[in-house]
TORKOL-4160 file (C-alpha; in steps of 0.2 Angstrom, whole numbers, padded with zeros to 4 digits, m for minus):
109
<pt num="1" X="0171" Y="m0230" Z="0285"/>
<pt num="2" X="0179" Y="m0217" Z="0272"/>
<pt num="3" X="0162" Y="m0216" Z="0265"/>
<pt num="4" X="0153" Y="m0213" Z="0281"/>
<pt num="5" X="0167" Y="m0198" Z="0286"/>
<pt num="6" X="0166" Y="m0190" Z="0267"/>
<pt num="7" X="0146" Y="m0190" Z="0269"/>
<pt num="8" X="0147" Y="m0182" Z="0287"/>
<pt num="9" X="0158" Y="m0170" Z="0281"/>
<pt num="10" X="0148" Y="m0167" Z="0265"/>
<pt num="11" X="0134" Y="m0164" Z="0278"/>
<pt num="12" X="0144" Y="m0153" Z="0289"/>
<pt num="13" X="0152" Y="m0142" Z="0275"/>
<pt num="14" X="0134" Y="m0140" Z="0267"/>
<pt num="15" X="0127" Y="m0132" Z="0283"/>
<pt num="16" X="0140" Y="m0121" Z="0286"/>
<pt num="17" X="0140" Y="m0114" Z="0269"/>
<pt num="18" X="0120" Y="m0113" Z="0269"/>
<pt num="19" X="0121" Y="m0101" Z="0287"/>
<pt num="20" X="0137" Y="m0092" Z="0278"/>
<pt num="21" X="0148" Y="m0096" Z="0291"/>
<pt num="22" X="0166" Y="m0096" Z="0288"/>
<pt num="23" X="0177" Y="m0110" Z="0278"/>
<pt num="24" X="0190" Y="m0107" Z="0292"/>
<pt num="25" X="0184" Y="m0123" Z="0300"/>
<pt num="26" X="0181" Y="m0135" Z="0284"/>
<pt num="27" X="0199" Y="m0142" Z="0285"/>
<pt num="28" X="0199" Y="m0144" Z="0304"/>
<pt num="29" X="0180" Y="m0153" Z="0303"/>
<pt num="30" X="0188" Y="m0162" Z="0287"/>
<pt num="31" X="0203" Y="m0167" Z="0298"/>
<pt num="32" X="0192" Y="m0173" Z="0315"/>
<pt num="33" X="0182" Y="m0184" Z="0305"/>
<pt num="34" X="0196" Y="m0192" Z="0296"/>
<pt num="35" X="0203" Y="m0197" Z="0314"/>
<pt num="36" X="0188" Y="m0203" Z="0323"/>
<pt num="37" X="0185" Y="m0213" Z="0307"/>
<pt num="38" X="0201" Y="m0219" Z="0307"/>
<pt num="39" X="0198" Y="m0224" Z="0329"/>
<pt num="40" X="0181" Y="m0233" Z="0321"/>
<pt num="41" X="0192" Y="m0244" Z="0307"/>
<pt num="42" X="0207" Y="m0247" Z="0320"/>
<pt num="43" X="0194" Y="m0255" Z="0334"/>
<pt num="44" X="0185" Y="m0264" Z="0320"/>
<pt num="45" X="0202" Y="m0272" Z="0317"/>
<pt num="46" X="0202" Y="m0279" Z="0334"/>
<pt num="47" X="0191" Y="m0292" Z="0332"/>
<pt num="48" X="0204" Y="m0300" Z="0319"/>
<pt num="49" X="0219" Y="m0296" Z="0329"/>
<pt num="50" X="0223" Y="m0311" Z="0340"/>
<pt num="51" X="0231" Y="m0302" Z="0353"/>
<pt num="52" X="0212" Y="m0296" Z="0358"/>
<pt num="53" X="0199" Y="m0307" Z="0364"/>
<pt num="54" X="0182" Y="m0307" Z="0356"/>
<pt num="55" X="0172" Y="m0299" Z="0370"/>
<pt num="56" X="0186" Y="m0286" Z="0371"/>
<pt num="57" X="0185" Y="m0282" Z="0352"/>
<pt num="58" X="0167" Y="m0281" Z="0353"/>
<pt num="59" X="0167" Y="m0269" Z="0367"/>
<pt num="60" X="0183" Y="m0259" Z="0360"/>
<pt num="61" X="0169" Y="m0259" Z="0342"/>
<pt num="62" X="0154" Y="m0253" Z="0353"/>
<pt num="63" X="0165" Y="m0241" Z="0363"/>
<pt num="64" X="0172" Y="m0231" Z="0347"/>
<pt num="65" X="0155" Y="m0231" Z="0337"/>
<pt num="66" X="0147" Y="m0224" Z="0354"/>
<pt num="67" X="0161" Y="m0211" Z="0353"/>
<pt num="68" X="0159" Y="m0208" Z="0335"/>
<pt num="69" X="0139" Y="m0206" Z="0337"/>
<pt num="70" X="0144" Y="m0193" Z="0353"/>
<pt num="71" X="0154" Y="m0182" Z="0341"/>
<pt num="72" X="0141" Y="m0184" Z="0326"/>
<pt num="73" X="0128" Y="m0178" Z="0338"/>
<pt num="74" X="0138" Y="m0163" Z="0343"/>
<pt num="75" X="0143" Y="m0158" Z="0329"/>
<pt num="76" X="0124" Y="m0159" Z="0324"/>
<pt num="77" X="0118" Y="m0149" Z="0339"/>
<pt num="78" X="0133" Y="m0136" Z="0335"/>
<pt num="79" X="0133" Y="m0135" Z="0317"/>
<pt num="80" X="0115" Y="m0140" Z="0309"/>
<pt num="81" X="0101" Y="m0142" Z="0323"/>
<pt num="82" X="0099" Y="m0141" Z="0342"/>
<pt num="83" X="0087" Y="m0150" Z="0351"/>
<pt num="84" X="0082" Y="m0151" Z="0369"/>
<pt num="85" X="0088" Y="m0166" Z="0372"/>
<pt num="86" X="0106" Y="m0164" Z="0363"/>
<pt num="87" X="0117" Y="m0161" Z="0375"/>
<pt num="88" X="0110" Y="m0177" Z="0387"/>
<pt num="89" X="0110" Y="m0186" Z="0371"/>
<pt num="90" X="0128" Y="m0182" Z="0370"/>
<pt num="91" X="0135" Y="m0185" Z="0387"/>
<pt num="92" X="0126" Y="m0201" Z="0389"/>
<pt num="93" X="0134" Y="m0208" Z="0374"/>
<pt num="94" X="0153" Y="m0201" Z="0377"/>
<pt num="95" X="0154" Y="m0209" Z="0394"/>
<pt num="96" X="0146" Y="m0225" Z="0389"/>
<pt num="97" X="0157" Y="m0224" Z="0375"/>
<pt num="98" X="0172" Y="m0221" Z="0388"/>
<pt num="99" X="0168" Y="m0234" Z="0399"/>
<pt num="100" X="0168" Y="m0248" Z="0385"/>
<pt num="101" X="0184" Y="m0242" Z="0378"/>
<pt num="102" X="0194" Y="m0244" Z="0396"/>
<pt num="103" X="0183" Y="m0259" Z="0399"/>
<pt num="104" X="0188" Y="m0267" Z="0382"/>
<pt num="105" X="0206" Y="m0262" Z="0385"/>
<pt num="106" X="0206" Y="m0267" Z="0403"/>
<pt num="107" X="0197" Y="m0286" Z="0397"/>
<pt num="108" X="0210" Y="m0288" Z="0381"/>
<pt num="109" X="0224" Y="m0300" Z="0383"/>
């Protein structure tokens, strides 16, 4: 998961500075991607924790990726390209990703 966040932010940092935009937001970009990876890694633990059934788990995985994905695909759309289909990419993915974190959470033991 660390490997992933360091290779978005490389990506991220590289953009900015190749459209001279300001440093201002490398450390809070830095900081973002550090915490969702760290929502990633902590519902990946779900499905060793035994307080949290396997379906649960899975859907608490699913969920946080589809969340993770959401916010990768903003930050694409915002910082490196925008496509026309960007934004419905987007919201799709957030409110599945919301609906299988409260399902997940609502299923769990």
């Amino acid at each position: 998961m660390l490997i992933i966040a360091l290779l978005a932010f490389r990506r991220l940092s590289s953009a900015l500075a190749s459209e001279n935009r300001t440093n201002r937001l490398r450390w809070a970009i830095l900081f973002y991607i550090l915490a969702i990876s760290t929502m990633v890694y902590s519902a990946l633990t779900t499905l060793w924790n035994p307080a949290w059934q396997l379906p649960a788990a899975w859907l608490a995985v699913a969920g946080a990726i589809s969340f993770y994905f959401s916010d990768w695909m903003l930050a694409d759309q915002r910082f490196i390209r925008s496509t026309r289909s960007g934004r419905l990419i987007i919201m799709v993915a957030y409110h599945i990703a919301q609906f299988l974190l409260v399902f997940a959470f609502l299923m769990r033991k």
